[in-house]
Backbone atoms as SQL, in Angstrom:
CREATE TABLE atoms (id INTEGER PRIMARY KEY, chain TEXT, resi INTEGER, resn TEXT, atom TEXT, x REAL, y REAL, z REAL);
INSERT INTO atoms VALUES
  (1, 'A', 1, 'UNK', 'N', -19.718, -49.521, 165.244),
  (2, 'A', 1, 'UNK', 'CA', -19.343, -49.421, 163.854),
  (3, 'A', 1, 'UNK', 'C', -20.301, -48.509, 163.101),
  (4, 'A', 2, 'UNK', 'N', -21.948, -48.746, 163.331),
  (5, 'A', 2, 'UNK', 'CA', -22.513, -47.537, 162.667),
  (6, 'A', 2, 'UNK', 'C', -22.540, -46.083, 163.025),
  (7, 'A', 3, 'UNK', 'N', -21.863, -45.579, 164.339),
  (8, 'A', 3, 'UNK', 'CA', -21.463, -44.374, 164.346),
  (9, 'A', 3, 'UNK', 'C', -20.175, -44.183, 163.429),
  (10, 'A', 4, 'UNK', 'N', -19.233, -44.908, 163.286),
  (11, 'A', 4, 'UNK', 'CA', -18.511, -44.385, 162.205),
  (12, 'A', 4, 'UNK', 'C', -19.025, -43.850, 161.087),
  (13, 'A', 5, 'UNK', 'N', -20.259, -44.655, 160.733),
  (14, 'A', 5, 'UNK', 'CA', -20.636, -44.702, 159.442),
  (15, 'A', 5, 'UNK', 'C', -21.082, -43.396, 158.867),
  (16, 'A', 6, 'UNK', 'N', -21.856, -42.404, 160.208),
  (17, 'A', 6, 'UNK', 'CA', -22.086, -41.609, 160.461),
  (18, 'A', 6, 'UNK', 'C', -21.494, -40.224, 160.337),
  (19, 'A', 7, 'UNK', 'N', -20.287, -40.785, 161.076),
  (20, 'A', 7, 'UNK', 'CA', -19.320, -39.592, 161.077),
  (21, 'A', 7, 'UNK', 'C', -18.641, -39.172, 159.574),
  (22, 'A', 8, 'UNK', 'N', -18.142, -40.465, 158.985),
  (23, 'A', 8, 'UNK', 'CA', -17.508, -40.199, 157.844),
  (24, 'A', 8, 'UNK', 'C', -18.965, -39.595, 156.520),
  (25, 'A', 9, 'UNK', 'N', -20.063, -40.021, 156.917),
  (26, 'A', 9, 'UNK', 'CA', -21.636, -39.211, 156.552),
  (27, 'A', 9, 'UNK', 'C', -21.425, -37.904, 156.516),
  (28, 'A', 10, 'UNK', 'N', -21.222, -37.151, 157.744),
  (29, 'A', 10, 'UNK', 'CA', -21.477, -36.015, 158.225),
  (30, 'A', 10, 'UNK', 'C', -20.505, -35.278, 157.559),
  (31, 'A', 11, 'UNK', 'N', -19.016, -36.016, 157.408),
  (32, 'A', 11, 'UNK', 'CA', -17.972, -34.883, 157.031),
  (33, 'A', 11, 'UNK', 'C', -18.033, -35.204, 155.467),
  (34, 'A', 12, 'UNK', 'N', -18.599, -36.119, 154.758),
  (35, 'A', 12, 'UNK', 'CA', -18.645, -35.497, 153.226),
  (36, 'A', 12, 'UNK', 'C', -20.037, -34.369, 153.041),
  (37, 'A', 13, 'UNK', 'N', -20.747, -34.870, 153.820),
  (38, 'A', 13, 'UNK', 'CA', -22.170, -33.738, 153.800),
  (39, 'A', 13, 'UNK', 'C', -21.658, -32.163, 153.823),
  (40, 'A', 14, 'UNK', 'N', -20.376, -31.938, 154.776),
  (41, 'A', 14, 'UNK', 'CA', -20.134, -30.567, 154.934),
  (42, 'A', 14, 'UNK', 'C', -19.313, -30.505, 154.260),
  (43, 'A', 15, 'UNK', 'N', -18.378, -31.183, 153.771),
  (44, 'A', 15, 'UNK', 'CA', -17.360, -31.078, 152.552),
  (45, 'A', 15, 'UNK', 'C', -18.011, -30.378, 151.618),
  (46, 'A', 16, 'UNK', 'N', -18.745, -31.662, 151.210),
  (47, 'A', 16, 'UNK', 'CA', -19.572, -30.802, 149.822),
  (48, 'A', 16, 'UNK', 'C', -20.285, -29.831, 149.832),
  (49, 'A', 17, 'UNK', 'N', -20.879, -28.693, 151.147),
  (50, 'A', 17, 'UNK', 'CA', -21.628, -28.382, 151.414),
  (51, 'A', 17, 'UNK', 'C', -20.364, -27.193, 151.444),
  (52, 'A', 18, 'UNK', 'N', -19.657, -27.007, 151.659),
  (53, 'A', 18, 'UNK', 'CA', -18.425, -26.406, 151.803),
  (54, 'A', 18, 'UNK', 'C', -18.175, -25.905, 150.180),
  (55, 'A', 19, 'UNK', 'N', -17.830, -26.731, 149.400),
  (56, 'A', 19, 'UNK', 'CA', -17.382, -26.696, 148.088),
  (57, 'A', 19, 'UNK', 'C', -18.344, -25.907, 147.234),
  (58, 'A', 20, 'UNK', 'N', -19.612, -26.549, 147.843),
  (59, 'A', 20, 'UNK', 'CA', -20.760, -26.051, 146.760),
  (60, 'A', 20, 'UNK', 'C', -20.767, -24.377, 146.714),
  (61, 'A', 21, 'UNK', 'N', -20.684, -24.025, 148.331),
  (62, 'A', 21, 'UNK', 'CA', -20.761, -22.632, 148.687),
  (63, 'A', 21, 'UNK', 'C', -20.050, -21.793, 148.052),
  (64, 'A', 22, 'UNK', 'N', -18.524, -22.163, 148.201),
  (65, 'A', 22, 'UNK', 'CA', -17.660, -21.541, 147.175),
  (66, 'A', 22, 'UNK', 'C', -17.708, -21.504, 146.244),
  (67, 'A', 23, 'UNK', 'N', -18.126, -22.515, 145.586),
  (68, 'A', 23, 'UNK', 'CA', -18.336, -22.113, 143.893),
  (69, 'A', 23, 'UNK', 'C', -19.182, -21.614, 143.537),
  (70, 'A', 24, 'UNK', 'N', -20.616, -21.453, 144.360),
  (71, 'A', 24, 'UNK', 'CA', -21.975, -20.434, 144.147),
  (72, 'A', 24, 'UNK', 'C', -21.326, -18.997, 144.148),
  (73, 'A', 25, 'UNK', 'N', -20.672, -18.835, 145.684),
  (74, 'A', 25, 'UNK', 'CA', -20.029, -17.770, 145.449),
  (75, 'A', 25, 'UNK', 'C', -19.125, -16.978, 144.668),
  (76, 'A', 26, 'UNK', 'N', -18.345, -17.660, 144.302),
  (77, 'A', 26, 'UNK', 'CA', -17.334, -17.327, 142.911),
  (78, 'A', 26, 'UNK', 'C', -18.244, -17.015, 141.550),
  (79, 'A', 27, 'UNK', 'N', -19.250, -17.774, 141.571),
  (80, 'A', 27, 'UNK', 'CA', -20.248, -17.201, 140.644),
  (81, 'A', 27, 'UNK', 'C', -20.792, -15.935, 140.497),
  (82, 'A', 28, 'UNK', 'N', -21.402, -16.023, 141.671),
  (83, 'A', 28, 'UNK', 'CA', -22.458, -14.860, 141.848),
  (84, 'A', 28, 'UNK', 'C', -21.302, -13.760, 142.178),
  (85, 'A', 29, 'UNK', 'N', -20.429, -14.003, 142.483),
  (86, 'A', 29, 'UNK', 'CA', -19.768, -12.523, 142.360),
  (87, 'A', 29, 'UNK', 'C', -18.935, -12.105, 141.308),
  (88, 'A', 30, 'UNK', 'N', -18.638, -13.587, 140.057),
  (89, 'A', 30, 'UNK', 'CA', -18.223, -13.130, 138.525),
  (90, 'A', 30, 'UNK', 'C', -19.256, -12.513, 137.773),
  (91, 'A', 31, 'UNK', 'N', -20.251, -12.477, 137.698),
  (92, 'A', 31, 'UNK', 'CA', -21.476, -12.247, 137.084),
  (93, 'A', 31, 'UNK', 'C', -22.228, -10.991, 137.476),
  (94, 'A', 32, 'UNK', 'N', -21.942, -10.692, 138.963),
  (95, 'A', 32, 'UNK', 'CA', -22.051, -9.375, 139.663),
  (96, 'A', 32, 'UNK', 'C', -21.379, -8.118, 139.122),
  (97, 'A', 33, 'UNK', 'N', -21.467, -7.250, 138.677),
  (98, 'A', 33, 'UNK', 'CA', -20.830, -5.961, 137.894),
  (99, 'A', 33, 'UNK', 'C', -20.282, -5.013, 139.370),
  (100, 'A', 34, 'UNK', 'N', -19.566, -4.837, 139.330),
  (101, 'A', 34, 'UNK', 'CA', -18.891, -3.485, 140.710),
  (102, 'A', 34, 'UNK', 'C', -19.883, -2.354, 140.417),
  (103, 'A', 35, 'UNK', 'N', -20.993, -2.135, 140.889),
  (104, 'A', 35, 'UNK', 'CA', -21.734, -0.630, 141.273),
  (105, 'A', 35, 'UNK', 'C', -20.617, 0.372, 141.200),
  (106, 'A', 36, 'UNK', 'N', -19.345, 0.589, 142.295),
  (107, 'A', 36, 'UNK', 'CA', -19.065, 1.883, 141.672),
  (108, 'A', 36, 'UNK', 'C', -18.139, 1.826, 140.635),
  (109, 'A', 37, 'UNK', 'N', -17.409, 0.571, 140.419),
  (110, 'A', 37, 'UNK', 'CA', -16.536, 0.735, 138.987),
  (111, 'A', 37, 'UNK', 'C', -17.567, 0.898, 137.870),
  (112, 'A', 38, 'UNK', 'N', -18.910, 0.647, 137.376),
  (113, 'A', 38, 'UNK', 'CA', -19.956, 0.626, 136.637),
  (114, 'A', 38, 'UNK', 'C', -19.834, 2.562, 136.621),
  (115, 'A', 39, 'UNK', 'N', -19.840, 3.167, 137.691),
  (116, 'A', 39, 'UNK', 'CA', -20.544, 4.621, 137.896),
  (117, 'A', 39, 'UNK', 'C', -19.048, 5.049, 137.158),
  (118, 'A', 40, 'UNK', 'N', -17.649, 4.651, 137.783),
  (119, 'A', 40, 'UNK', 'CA', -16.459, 5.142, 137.436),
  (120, 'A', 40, 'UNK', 'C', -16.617, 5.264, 136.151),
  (121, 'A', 41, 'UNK', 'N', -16.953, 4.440, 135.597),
  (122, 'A', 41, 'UNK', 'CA', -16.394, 4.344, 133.668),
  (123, 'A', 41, 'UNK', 'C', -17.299, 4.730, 133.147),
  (124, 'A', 42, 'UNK', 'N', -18.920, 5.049, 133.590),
  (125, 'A', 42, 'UNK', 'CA', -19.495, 6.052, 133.171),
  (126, 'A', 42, 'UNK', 'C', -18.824, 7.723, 133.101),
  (127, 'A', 43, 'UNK', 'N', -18.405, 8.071, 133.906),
  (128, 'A', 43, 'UNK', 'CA', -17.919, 9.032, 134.330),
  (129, 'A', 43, 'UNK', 'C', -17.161, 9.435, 133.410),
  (130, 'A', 44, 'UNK', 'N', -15.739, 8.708, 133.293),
  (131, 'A', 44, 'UNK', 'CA', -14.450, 8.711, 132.423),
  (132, 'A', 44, 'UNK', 'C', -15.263, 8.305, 131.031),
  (133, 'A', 45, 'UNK', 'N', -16.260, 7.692, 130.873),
  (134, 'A', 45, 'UNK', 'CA', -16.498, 7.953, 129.325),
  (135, 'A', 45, 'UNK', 'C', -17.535, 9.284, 128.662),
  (136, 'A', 46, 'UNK', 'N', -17.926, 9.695, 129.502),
  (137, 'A', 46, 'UNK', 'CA', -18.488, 11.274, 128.994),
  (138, 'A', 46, 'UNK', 'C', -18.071, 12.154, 129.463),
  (139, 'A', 47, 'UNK', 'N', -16.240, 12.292, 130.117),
  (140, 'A', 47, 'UNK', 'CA', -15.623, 12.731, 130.189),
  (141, 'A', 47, 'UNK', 'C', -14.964, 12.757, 128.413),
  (142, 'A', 48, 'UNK', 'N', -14.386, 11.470, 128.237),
  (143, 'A', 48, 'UNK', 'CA', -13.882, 11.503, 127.235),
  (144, 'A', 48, 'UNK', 'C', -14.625, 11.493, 125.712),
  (145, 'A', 49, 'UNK', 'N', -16.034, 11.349, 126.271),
  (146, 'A', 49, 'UNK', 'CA', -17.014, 11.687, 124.909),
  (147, 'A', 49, 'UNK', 'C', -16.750, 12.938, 124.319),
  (148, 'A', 50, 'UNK', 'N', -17.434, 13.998, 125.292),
  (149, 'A', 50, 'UNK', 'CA', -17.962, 15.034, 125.807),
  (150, 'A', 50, 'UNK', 'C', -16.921, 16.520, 125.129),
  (151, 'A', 51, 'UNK', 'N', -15.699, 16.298, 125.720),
  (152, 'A', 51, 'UNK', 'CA', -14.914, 17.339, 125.401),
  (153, 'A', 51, 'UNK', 'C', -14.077, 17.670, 124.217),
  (154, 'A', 52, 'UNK', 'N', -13.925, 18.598, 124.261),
  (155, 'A', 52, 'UNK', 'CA', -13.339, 19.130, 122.403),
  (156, 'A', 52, 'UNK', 'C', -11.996, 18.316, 122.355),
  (157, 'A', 53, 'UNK', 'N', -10.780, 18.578, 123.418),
  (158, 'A', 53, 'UNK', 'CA', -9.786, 17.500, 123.511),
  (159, 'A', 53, 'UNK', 'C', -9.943, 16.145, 123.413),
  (160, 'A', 54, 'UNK', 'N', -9.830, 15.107, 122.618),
  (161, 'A', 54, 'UNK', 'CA', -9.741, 13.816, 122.624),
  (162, 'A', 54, 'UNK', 'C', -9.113, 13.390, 124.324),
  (163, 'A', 55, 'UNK', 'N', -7.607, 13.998, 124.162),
  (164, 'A', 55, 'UNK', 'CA', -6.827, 13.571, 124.854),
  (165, 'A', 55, 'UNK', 'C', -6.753, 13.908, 126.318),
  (166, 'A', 56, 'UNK', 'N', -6.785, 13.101, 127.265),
  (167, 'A', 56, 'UNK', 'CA', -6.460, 13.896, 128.885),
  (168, 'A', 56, 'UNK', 'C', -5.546, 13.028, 129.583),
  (169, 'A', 57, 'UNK', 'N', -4.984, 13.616, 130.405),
  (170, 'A', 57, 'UNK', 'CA', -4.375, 12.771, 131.606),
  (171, 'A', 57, 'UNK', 'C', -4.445, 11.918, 132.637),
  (172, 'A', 58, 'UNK', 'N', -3.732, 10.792, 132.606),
  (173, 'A', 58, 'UNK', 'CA', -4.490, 10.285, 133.636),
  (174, 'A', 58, 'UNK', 'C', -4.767, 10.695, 135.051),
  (175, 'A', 59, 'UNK', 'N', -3.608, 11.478, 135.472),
  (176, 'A', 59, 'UNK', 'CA', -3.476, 12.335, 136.690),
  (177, 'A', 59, 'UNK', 'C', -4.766, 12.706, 136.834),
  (178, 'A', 60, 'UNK', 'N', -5.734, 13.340, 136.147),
  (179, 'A', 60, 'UNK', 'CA', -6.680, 14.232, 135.729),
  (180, 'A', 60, 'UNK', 'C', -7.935, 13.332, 135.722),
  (181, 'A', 61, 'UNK', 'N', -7.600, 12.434, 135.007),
  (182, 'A', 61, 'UNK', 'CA', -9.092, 11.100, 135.298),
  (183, 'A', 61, 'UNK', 'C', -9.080, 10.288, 136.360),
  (184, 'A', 62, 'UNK', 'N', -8.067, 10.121, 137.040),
  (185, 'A', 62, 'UNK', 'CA', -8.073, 9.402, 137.958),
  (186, 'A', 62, 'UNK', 'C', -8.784, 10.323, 139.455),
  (187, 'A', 63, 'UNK', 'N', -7.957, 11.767, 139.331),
  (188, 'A', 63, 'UNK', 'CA', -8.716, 12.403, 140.639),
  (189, 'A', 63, 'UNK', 'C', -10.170, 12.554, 140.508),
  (190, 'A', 64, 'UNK', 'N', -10.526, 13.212, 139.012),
  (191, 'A', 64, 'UNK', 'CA', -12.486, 12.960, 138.561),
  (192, 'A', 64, 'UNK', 'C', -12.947, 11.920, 139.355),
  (193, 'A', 65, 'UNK', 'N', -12.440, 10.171, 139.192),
  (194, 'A', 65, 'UNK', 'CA', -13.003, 9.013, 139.608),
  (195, 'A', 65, 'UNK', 'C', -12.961, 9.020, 141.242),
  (196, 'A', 66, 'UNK', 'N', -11.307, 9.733, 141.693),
  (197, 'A', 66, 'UNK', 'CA', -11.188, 9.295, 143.062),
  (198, 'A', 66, 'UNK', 'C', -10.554, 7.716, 142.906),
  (199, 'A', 67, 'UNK', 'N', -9.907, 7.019, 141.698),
  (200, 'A', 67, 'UNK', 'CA', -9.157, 6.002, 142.267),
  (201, 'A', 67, 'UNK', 'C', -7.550, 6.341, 141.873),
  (202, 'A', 68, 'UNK', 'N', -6.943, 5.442, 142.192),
  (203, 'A', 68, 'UNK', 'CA', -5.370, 5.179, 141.650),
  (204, 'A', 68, 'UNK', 'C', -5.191, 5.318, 140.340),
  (205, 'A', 69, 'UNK', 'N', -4.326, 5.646, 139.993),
  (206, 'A', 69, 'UNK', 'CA', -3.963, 5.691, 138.414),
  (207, 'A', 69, 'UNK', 'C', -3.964, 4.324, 137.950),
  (208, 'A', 70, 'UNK', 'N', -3.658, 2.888, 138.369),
  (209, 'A', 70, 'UNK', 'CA', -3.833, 1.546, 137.632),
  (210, 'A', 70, 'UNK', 'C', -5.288, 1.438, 137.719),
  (211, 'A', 71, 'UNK', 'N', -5.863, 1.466, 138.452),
  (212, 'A', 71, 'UNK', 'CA', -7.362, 1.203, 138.535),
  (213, 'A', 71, 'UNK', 'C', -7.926, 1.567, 137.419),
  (214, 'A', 72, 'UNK', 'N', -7.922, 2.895, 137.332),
  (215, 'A', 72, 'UNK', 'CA', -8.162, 4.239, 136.333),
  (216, 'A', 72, 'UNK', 'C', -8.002, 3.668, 134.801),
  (217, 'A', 73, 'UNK', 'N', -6.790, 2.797, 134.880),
  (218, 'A', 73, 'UNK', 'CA', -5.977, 2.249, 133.824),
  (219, 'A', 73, 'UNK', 'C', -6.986, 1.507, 133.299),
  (220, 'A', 74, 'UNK', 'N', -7.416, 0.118, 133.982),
  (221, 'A', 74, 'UNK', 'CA', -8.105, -0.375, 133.864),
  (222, 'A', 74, 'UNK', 'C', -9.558, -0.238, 133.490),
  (223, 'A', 75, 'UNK', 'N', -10.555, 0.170, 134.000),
  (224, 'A', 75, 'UNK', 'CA', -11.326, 1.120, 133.349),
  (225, 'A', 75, 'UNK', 'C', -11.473, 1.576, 132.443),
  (226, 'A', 76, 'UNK', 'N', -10.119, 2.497, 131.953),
  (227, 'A', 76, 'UNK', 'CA', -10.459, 2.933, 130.439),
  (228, 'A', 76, 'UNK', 'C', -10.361, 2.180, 129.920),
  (229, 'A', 77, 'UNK', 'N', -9.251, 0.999, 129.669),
  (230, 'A', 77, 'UNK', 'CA', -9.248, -0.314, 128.737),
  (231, 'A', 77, 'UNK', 'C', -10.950, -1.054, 128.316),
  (232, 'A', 78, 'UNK', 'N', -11.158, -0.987, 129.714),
  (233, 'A', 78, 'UNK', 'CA', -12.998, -1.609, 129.733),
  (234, 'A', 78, 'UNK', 'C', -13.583, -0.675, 128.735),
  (235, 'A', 79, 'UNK', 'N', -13.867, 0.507, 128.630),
  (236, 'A', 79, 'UNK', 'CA', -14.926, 1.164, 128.205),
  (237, 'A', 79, 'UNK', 'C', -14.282, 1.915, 126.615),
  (238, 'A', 80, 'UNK', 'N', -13.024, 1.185, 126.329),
  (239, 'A', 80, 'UNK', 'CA', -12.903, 1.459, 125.096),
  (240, 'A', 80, 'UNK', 'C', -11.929, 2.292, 124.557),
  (241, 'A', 81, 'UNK', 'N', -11.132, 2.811, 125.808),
  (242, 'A', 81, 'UNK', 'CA', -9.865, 4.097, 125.550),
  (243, 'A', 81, 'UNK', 'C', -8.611, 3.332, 125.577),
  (244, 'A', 82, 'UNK', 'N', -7.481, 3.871, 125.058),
  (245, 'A', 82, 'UNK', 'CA', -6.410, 3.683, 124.771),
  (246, 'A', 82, 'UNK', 'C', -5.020, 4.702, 125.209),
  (247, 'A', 83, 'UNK', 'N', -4.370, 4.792, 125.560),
  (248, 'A', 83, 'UNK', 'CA', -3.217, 5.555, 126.334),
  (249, 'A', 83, 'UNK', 'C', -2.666, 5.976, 124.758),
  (250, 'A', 84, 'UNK', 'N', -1.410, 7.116, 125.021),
  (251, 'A', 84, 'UNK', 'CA', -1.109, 7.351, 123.831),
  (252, 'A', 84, 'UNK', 'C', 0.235, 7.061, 123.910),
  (253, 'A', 85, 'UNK', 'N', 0.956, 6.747, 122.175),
  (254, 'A', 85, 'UNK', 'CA', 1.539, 6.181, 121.796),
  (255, 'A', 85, 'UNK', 'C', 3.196, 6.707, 122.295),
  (256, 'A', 86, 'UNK', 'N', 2.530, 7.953, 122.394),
  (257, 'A', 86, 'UNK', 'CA', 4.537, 9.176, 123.374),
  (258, 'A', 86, 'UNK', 'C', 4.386, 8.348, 124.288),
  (259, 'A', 87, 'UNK', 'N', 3.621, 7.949, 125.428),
  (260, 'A', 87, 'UNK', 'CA', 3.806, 7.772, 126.509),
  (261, 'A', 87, 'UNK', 'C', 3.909, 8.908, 127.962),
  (262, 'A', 88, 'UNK', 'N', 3.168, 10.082, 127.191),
  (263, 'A', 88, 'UNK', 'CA', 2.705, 11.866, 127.465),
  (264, 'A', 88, 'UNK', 'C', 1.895, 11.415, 128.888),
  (265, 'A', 89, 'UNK', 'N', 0.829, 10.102, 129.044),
  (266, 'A', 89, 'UNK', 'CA', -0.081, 9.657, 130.300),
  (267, 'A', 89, 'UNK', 'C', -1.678, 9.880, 129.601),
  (268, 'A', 90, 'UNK', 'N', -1.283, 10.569, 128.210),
  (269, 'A', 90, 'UNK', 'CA', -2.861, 10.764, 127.588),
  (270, 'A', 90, 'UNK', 'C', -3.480, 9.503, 126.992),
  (271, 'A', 91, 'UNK', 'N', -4.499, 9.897, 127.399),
  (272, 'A', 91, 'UNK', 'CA', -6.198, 8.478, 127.101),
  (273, 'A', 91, 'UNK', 'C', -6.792, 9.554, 126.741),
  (274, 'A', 92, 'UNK', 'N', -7.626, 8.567, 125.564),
  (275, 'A', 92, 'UNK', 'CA', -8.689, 8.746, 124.778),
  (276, 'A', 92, 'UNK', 'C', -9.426, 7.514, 124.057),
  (277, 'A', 93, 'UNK', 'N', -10.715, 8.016, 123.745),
  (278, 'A', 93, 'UNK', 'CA', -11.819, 6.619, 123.471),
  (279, 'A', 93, 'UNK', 'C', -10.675, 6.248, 121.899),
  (280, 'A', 94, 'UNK', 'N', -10.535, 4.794, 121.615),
  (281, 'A', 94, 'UNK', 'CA', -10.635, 4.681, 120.626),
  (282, 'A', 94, 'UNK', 'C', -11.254, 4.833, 119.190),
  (283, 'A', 95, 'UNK', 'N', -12.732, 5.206, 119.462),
  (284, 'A', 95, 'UNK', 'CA', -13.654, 5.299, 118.835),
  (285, 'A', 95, 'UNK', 'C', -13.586, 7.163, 118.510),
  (286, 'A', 96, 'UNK', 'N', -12.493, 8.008, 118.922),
  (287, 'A', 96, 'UNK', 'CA', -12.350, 9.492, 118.613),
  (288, 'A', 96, 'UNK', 'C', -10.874, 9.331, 117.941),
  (289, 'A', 97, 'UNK', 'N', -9.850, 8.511, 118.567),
  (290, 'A', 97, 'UNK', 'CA', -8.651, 8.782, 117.990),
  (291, 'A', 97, 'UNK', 'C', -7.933, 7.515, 117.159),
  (292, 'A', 98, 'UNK', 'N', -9.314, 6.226, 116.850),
  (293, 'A', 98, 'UNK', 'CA', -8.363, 5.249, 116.446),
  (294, 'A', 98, 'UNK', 'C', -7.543, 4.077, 117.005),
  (295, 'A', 99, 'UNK', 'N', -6.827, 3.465, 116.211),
  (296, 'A', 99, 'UNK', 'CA', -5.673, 2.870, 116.630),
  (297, 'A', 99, 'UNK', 'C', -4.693, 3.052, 116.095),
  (298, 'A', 100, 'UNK', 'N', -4.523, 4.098, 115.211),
  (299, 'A', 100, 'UNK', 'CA', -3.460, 3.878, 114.328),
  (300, 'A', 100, 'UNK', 'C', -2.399, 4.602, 114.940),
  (301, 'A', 101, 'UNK', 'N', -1.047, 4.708, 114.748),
  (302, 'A', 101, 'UNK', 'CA', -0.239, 5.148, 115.909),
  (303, 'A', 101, 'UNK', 'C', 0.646, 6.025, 114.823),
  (304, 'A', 102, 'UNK', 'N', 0.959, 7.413, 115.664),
  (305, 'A', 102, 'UNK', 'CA', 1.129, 8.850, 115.048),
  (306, 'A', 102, 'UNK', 'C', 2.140, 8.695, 115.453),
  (307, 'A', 103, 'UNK', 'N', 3.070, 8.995, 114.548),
  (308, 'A', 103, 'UNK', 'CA', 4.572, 9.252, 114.382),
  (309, 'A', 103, 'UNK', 'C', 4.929, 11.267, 115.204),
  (310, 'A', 104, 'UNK', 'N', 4.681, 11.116, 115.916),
  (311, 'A', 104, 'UNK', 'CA', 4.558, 13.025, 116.455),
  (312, 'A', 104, 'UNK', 'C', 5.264, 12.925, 117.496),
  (313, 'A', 105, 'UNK', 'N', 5.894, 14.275, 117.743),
  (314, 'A', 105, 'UNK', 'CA', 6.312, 14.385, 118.880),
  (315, 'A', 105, 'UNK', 'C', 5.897, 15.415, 120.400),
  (316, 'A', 106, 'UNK', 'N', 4.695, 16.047, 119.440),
  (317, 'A', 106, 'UNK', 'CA', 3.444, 17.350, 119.656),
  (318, 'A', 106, 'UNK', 'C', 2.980, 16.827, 120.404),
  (319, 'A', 107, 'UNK', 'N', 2.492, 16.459, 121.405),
  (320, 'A', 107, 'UNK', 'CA', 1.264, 16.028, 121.870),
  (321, 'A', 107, 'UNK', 'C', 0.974, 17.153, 123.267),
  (322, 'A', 108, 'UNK', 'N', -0.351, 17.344, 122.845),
  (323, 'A', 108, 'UNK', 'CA', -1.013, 18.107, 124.066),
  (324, 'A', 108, 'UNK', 'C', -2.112, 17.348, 124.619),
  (325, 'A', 109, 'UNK', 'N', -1.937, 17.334, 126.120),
  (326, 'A', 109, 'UNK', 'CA', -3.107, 16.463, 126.802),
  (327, 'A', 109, 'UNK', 'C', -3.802, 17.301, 127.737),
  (328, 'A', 110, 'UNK', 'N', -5.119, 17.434, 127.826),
  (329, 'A', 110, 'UNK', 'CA', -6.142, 18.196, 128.304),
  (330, 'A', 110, 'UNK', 'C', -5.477, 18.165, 130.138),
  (331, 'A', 111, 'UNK', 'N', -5.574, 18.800, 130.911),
  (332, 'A', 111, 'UNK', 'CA', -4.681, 19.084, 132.269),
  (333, 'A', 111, 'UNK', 'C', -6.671, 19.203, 133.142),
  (334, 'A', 112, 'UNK', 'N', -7.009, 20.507, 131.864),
  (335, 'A', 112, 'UNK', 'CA', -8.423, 21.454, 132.481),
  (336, 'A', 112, 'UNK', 'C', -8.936, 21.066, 134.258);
């Protein structure tokens, strides 16, 4: 009977020992920043500081970074840019063009 006692010992010891791990881990890797998404949105934001055009493409920021265009997407949302209101594929920082949304049908987006 006291080897039972044992056994059912041993398997909450690794249960919890189990549980704990995962949730350390889920931690330490919410709290962890992505090294190269960190370098990416540096990139795309003195891209979009930097140049006389507000506006560029994503086609165009995404090959700069080297990721996918949603990724890309993402990113700019993080660091403060906004897509434009035609639906043209142009981003720019909010902090150059606003939020306010332009009734136009003009739009030129940097290609360079």
């Amino acid at each position: 009977m006291a080897e039972g006692g044992w056994v059912v010992l041993g398997a909450a010891i690794g249960t919890i020992g189990s549980v704990a791990t995962t949730l350390l881990n889920a931690w330490l890797t919410k709290n962890k920043p992505d090294y190269f998404d960190q370098r990416a949105m540096s990139v795309l934001k003195a891209i979009l500081t930097d140049s006389k055009d507000p506006w560029h493409s994503i086609q165009r920021l995404s090959r700069v970074v080297g990721l996918k265009d949603e990724h890309t997407r993402q990113l700019l949302l993080l660091i403060g840019a906004r897509g434009h209101e035609s639906g043209s594929g142009g981003w720019a920082l909010i902090s150059r063009v606003g939020t306010k949304i332009e009734q136009t049908d003009n739009v030129q987006v940097s290609e360079g």
